[in-house]
MINUTI-956399 format. One record per residue: residue in three letters; residue number from 1; x, y, z of N, C-alpha, C in turn. Coordinates in nm, 3 decimals. Example, Ala and Ser with C-alpha at 12.3 -4.5 7.8 and 13.67 -1.06 7.14 Angstrom:
REM MINUTI-956399
- rest;nr;n_u;n_v;n_w;ca_u;ca_v;ca_w;c_u;c_v;c_w
- ALA;1;1.319;-0.569;0.780;1.230;-0.450;0.780;1.320;-0.330;0.780;
- SER;2;1.285;-0.225;0.708;1.367;-0.106;0.714;1.290;0.003;0.787;
***
This chain:
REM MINUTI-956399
- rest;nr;n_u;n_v;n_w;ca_u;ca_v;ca_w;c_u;c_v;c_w
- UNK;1;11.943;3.582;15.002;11.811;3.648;15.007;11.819;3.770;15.098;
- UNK;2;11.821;3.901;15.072;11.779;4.014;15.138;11.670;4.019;15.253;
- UNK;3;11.753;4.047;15.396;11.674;4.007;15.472;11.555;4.153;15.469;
- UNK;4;11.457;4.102;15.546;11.299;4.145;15.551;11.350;4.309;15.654;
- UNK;5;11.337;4.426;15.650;11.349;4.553;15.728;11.257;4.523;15.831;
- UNK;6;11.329;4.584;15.953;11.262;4.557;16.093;11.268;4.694;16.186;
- UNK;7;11.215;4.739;16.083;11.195;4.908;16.135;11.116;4.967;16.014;
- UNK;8;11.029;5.097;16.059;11.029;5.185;15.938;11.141;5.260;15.886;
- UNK;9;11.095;5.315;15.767;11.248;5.352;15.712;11.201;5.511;15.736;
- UNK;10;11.297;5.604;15.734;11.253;5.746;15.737;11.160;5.828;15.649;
- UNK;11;11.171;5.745;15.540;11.042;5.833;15.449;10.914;5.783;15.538;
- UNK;12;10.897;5.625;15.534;10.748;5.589;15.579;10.723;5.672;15.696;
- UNK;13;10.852;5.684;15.793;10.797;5.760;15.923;10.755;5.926;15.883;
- UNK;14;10.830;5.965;15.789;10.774;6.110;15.761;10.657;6.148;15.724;
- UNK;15;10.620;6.003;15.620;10.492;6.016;15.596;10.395;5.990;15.661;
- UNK;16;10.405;5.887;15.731;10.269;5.882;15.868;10.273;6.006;15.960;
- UNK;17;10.373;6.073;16.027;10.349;6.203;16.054;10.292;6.342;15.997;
- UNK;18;10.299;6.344;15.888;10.297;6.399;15.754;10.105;6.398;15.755;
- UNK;19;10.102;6.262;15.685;10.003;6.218;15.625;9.843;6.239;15.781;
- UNK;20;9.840;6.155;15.923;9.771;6.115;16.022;9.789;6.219;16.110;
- UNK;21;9.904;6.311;16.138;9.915;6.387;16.286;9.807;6.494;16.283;
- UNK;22;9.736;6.536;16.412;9.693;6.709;16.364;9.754;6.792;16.422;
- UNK;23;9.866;6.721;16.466;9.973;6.912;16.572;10.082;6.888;16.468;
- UNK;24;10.021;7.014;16.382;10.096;7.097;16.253;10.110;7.218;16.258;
- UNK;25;10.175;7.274;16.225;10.157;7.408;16.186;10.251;7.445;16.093;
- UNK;26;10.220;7.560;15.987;10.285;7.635;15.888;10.367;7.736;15.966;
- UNK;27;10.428;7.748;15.874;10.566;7.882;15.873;10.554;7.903;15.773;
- UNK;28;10.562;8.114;15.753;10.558;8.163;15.655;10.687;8.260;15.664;
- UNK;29;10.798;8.228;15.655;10.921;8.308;15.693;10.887;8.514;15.654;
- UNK;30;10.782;8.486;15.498;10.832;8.615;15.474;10.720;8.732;15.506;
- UNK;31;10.612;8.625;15.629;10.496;8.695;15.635;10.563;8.815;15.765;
- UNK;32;10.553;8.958;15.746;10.565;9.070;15.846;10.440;9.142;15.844;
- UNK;33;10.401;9.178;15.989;10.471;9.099;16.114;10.425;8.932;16.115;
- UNK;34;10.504;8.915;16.212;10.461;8.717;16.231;10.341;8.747;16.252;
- UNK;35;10.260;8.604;16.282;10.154;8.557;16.297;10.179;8.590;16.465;
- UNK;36;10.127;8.637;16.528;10.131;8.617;16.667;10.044;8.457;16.748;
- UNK;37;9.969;8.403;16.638;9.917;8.271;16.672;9.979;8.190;16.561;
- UNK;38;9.995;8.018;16.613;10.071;7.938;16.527;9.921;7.900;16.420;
- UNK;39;9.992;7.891;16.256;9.877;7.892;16.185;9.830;7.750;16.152;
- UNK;40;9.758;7.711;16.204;9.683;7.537;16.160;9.620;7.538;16.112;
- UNK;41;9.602;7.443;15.976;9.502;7.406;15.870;9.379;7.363;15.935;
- UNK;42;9.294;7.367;15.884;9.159;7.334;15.913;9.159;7.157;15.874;
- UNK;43;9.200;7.118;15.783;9.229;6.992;15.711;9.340;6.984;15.641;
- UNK;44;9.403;6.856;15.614;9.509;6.849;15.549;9.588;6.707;15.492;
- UNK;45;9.621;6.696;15.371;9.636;6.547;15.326;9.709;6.548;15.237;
- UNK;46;9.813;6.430;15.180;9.917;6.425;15.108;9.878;6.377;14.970;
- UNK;47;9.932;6.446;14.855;9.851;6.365;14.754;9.964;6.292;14.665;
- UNK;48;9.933;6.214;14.567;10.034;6.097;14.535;10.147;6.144;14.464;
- UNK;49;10.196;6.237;14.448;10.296;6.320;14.401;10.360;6.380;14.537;
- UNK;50;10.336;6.349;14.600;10.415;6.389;14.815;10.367;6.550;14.784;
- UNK;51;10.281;6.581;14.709;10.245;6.730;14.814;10.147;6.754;14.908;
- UNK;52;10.188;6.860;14.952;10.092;6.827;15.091;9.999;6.941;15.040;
- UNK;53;9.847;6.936;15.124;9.750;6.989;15.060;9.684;7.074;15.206;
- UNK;54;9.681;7.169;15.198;9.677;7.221;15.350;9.491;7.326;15.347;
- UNK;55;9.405;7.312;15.392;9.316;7.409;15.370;9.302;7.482;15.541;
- UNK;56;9.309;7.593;15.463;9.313;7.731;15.571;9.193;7.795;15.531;
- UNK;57;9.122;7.886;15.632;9.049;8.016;15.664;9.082;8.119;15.538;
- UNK;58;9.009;8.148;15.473;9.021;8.275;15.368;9.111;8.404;15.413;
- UNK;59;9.076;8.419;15.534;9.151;8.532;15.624;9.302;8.509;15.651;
- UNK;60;9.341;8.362;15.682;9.457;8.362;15.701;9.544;8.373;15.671;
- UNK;61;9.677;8.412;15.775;9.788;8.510;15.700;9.874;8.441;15.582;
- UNK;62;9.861;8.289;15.560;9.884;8.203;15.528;9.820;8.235;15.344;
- UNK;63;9.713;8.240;15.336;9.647;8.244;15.235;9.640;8.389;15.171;
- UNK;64;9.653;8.521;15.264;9.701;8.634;15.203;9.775;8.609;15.157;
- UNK;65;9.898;8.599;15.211;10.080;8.589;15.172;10.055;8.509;15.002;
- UNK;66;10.013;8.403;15.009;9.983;8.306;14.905;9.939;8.411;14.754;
- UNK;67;9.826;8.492;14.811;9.729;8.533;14.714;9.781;8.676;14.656;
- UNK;68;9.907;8.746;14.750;9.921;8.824;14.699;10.095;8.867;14.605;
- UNK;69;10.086;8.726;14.649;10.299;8.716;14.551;10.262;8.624;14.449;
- UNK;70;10.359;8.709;14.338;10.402;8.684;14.244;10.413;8.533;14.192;
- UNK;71;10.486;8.476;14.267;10.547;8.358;14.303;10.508;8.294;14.399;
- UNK;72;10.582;8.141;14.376;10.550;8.045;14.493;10.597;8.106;14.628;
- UNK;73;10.562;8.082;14.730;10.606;8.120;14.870;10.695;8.041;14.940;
- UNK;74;10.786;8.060;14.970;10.886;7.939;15.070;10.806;7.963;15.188;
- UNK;75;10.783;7.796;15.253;10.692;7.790;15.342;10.806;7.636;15.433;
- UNK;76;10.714;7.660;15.573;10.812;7.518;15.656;10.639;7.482;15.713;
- UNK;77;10.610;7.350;15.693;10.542;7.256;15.771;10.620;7.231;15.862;
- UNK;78;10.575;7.224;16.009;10.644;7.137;16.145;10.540;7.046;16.212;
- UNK;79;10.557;6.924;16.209;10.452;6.824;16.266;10.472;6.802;16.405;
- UNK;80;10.441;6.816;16.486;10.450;6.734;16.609;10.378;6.632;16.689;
- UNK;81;10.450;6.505;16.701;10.359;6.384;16.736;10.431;6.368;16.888;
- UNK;82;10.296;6.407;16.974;10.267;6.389;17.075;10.250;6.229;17.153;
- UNK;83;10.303;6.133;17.231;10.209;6.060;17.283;10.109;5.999;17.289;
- UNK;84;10.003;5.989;17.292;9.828;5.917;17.306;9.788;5.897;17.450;
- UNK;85;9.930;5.875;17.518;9.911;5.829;17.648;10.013;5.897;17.723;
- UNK;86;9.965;5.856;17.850;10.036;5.991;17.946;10.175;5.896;18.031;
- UNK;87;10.286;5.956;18.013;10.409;5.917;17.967;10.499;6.022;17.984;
- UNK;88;10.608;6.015;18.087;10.695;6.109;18.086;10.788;6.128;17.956;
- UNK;89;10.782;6.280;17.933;10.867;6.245;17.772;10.777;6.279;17.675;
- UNK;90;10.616;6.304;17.702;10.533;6.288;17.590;10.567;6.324;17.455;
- UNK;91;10.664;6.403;17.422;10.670;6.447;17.243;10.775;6.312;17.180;
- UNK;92;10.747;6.272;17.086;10.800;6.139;17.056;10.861;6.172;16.931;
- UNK;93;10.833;6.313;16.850;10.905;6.360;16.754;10.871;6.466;16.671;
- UNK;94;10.924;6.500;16.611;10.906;6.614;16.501;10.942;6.550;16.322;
- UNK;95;10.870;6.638;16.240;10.864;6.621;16.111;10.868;6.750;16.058;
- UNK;96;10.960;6.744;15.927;10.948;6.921;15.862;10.913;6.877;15.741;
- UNK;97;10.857;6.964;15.697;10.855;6.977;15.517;10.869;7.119;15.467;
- UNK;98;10.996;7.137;15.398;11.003;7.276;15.375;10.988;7.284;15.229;
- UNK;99;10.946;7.389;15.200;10.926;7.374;15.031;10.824;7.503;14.980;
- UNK;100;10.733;7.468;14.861;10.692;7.631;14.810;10.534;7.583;14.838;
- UNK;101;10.464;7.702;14.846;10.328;7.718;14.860;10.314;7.807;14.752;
- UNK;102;10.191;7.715;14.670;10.074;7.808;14.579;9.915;7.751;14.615;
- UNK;103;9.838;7.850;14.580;9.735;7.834;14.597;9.663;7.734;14.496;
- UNK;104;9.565;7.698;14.521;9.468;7.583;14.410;9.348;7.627;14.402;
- UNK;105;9.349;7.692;14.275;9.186;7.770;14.245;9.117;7.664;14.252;
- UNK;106;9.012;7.751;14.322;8.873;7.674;14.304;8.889;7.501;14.410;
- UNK;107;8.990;7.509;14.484;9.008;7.371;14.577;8.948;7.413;14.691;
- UNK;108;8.912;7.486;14.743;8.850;7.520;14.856;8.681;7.536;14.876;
- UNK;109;8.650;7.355;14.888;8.527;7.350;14.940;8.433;7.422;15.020;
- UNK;110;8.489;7.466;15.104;8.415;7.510;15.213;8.418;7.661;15.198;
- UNK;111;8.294;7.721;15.213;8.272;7.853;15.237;8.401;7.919;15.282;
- UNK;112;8.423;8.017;15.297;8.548;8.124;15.355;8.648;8.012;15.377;
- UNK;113;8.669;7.940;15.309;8.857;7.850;15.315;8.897;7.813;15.138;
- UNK;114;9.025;7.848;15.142;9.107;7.816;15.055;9.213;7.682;15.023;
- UNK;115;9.255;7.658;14.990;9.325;7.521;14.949;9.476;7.596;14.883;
- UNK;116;9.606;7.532;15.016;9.717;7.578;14.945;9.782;7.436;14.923;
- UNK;117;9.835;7.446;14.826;9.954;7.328;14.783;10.119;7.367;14.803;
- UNK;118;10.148;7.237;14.906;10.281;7.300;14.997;10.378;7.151;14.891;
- UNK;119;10.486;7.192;14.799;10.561;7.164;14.727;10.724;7.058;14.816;
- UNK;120;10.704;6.987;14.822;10.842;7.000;14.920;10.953;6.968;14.882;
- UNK;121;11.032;7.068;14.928;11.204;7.065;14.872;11.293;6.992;14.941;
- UNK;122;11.214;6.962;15.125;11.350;6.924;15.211;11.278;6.873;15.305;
- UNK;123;11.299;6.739;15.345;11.182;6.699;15.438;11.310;6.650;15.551;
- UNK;124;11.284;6.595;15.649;11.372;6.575;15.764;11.250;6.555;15.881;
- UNK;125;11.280;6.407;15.963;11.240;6.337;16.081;11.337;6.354;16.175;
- UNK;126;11.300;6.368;16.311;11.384;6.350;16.443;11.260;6.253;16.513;
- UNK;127;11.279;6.117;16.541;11.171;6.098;16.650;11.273;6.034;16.694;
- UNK;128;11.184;5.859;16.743;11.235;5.780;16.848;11.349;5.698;16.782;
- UNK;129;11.287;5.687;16.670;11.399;5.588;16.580;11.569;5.704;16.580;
- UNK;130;11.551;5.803;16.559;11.689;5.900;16.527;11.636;5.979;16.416;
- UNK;131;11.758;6.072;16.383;11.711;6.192;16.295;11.760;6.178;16.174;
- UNK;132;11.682;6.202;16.064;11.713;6.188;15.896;11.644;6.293;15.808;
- UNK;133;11.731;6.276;15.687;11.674;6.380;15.582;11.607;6.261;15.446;
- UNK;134;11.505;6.275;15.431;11.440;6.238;15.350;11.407;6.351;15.223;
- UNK;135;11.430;6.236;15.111;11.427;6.272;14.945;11.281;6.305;14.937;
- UNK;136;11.223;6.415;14.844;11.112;6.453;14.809;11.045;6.298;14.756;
- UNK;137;11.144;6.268;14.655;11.114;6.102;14.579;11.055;5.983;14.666;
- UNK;138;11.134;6.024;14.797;11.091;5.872;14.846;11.023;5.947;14.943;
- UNK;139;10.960;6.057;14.998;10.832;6.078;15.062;10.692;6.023;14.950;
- UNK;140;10.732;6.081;14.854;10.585;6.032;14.733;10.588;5.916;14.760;
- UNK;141;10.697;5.842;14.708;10.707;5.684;14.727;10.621;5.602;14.821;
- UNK;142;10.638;5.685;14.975;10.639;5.611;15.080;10.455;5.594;15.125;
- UNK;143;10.440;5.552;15.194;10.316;5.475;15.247;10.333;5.515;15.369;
- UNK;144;10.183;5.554;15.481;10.186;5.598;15.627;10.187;5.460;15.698;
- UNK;145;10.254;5.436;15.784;10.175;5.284;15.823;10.087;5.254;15.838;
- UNK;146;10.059;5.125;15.863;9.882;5.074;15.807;9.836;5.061;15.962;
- UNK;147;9.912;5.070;16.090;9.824;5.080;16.212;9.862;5.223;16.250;
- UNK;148;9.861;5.332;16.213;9.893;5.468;16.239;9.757;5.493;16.265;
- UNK;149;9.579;5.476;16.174;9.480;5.536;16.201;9.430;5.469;16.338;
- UNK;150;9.501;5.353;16.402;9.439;5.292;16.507;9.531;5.274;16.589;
- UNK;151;9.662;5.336;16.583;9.720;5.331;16.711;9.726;5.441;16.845;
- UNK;152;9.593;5.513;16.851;9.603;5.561;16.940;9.495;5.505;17.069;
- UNK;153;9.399;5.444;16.967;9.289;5.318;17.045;9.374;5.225;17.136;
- UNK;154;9.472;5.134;17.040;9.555;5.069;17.067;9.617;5.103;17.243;
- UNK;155;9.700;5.190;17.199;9.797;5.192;17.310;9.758;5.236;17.424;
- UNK;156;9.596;5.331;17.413;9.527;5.374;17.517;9.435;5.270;17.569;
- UNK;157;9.410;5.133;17.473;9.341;5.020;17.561;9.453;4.978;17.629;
- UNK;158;9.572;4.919;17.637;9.704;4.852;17.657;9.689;4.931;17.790;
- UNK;159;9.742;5.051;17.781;9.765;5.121;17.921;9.622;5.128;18.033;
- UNK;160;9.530;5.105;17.945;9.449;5.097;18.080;9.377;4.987;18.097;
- UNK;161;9.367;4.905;18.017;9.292;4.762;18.044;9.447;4.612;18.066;
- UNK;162;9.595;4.647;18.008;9.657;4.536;18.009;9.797;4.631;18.078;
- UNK;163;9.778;4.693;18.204;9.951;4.741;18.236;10.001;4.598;18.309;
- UNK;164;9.942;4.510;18.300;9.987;4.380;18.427;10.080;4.335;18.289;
- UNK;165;10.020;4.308;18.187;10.093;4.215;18.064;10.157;4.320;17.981;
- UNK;166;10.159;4.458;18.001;10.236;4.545;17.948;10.383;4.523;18.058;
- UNK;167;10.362;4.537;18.190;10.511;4.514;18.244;10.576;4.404;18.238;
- UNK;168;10.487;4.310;18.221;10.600;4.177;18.194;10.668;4.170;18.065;
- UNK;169;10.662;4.242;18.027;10.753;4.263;17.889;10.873;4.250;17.871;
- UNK;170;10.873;4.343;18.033;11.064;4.368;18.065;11.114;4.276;18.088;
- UNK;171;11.069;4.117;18.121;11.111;4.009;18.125;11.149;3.976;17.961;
- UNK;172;11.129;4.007;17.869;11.208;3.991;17.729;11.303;4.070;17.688;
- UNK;173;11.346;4.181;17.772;11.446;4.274;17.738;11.568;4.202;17.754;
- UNK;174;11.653;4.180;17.685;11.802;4.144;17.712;11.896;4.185;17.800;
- UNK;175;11.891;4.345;17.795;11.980;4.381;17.921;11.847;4.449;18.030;
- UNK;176;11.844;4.449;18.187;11.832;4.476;18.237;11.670;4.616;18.222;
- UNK;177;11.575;4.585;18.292;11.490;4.761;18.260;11.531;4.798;18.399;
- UNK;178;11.495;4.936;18.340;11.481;5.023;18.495;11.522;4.909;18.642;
- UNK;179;11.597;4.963;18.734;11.596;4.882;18.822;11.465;4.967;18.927;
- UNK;180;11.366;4.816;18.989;11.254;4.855;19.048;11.180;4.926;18.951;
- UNK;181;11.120;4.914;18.840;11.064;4.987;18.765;10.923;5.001;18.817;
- UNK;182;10.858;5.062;18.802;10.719;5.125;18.879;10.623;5.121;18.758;
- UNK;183;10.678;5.118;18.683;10.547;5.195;18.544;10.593;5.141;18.415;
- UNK;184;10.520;5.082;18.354;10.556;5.009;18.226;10.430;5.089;18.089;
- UNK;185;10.459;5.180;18.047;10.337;5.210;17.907;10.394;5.247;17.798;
- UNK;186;10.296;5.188;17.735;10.258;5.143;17.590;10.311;5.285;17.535;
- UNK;187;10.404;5.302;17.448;10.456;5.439;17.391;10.415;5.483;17.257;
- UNK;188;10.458;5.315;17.155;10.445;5.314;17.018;10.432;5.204;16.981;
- UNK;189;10.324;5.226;16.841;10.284;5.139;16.806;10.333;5.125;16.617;
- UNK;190;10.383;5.038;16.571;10.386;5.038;16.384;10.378;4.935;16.389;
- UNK;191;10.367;4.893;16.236;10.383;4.740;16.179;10.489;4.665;16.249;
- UNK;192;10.569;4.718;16.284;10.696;4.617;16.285;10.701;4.580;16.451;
- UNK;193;10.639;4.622;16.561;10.650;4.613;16.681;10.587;4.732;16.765;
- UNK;194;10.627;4.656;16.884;10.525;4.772;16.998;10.681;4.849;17.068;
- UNK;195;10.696;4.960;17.119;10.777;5.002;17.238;10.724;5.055;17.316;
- UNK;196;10.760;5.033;17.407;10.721;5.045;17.614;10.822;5.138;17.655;
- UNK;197;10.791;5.271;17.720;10.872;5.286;17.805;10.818;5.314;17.978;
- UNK;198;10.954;5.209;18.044;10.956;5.199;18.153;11.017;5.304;18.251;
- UNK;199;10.969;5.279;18.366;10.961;5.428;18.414;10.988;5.375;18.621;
- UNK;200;11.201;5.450;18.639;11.177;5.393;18.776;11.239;5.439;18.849;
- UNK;201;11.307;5.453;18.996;11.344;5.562;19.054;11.466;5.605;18.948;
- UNK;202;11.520;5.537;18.896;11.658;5.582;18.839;11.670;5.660;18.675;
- UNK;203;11.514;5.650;18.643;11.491;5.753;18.512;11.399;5.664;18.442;
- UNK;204;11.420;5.664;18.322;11.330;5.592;18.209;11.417;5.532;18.100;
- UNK;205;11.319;5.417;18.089;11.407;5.314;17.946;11.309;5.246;17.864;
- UNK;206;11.345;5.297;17.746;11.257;5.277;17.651;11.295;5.089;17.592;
- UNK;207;11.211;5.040;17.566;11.252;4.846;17.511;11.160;4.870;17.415;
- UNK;208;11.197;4.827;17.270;11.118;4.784;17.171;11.125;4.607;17.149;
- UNK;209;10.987;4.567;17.126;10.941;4.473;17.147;10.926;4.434;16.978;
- UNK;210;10.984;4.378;16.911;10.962;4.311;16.741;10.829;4.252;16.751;
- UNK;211;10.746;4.271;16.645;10.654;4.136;16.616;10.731;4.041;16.579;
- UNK;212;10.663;3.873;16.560;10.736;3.785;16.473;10.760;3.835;16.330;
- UNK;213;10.666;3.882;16.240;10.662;3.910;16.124;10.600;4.053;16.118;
- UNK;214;10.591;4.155;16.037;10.536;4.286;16.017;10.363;4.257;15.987;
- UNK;215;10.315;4.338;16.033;10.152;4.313;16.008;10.089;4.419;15.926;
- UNK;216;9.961;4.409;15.891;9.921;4.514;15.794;9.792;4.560;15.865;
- UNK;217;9.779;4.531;15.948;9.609;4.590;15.984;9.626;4.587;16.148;
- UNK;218;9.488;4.590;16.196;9.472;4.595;16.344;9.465;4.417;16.389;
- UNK;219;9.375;4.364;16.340;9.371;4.199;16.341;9.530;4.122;16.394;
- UNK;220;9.546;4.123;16.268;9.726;4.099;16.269;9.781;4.164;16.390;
- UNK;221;9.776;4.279;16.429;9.812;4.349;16.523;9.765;4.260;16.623;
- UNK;222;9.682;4.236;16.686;9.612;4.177;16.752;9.687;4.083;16.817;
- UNK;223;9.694;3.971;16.697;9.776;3.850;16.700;9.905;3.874;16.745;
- UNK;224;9.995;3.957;16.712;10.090;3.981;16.693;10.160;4.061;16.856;
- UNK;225;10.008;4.087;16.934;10.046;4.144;17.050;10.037;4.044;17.155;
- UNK;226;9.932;3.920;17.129;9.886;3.808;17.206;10.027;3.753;17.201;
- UNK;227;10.084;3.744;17.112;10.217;3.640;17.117;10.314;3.687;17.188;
- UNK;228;10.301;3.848;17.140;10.422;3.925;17.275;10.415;3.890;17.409;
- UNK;229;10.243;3.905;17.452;10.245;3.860;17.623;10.232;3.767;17.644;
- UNK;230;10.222;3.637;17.530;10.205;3.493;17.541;10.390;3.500;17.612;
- UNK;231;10.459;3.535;17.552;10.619;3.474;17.489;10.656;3.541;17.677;
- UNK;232;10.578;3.705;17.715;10.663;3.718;17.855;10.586;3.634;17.939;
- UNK;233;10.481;3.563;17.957;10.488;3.493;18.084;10.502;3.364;18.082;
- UNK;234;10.604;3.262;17.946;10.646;3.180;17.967;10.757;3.144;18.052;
***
């Protein structure tokens, strides 16, 4: 029997960055001069074919460039997922999606904004897990995780209502945390487990903590965190 994955795989992580982050921004390689400000969508969401759906300002250089070539535009999405909580180290990773931009008549709800459709040719993750190139195929494929819209509640109750049962954690680590560690917070949160990083005169060390089983919601989550600090102060 094929055992059960105990991690996300790189598409799912591309896509919860992808899909939940709002520190994005476009690249338009062939816009001259650059943008002297980085260009961020107003809104933005993945649709079931993995394209990404970006709505910009009518004005922006983003939506000129778009409106006035021939052709699709080679364009780079860069995601950056920040932290939730305050944590030496705060950037926890990056996400690209490089690929073509066209515009979508008539997709732009809102007064003075437009709707571009960003195509992707080449996607690629660097976070905590390590760095990969992900298939256009298996970004569509993939699913954001199911505690991504609530893990920033999460880890910001943990760090300020439970750091007593957040540091005893390091009592389940196998080798050794931080020696004298000072600071134990809540870093990350997915289906498959929580990670802590600890924080002590001698630097920082990150411990990921497994659930028993993968969960699908916050509930489960719940459960699934009670048993973690049940299991360190036995």
């Amino acid at each position: 029997m094929e055992e059960a994955p105990r991690q996300p795989s790189a598409a799912e992580r591309a896509r919860t960055l992808v899909e939940g982050n709002p520190s994005l921004a476009l690249a338009v390689p062939a816009l001259q001069p650059a943008p002297t400000e980085p260009m961020v969508p107003l809104r933005h969401s993945v649709g079931p074919d993995g394209d990404v759906f970006l709505l910009f300002p009518r004005d922006s250089p983003a939506v000129r460039a778009v409106l006035r070539a021939d052709d699709e535009v080679p364009a780079v999405l860069e995601v950056t997922d920040v932290a939730p909580v305050a944590v030496p180290h705060r950037i926890r990773g990056r996400a690209w999606v490089a690929g073509w931009l066209t515009h979508v008549p008539g997709g732009g709800f809102e007064a003075d904004a437009e709707l571009l459709r960003l195509e992707p040719g080449e996607i690629s993750v660097d976070d905590l897990w390590g760095a990969a190139l992900v298939e256009p195929d298996e970004f569509a494929a993939a699913g954001p995780d199911p505690l991504a819209p609530f893990e920033t509640d999460v880890l910001q109750h943990l760090a300020g209502s439970h750091p007593e049962e957040v540091s005893l954690l390091c009592g389940l680590v196998a080798e050794p945390c931080v020696a004298g560690a000072s600071e134990a917070v809540p870093l990350a949160l997915d289906r498959f487990g929580l990670r802590v990083r600890f924080t002590g005169p001698d630097g920082t060390y990150d411990a990921r903590f497994d659930f028993p089983a993968p969960v699908d919601g916050p509930a489960a989550a719940r459960r699934a965190l009670r048993h973690l600090f049940a299991s360190a102060r036995a």
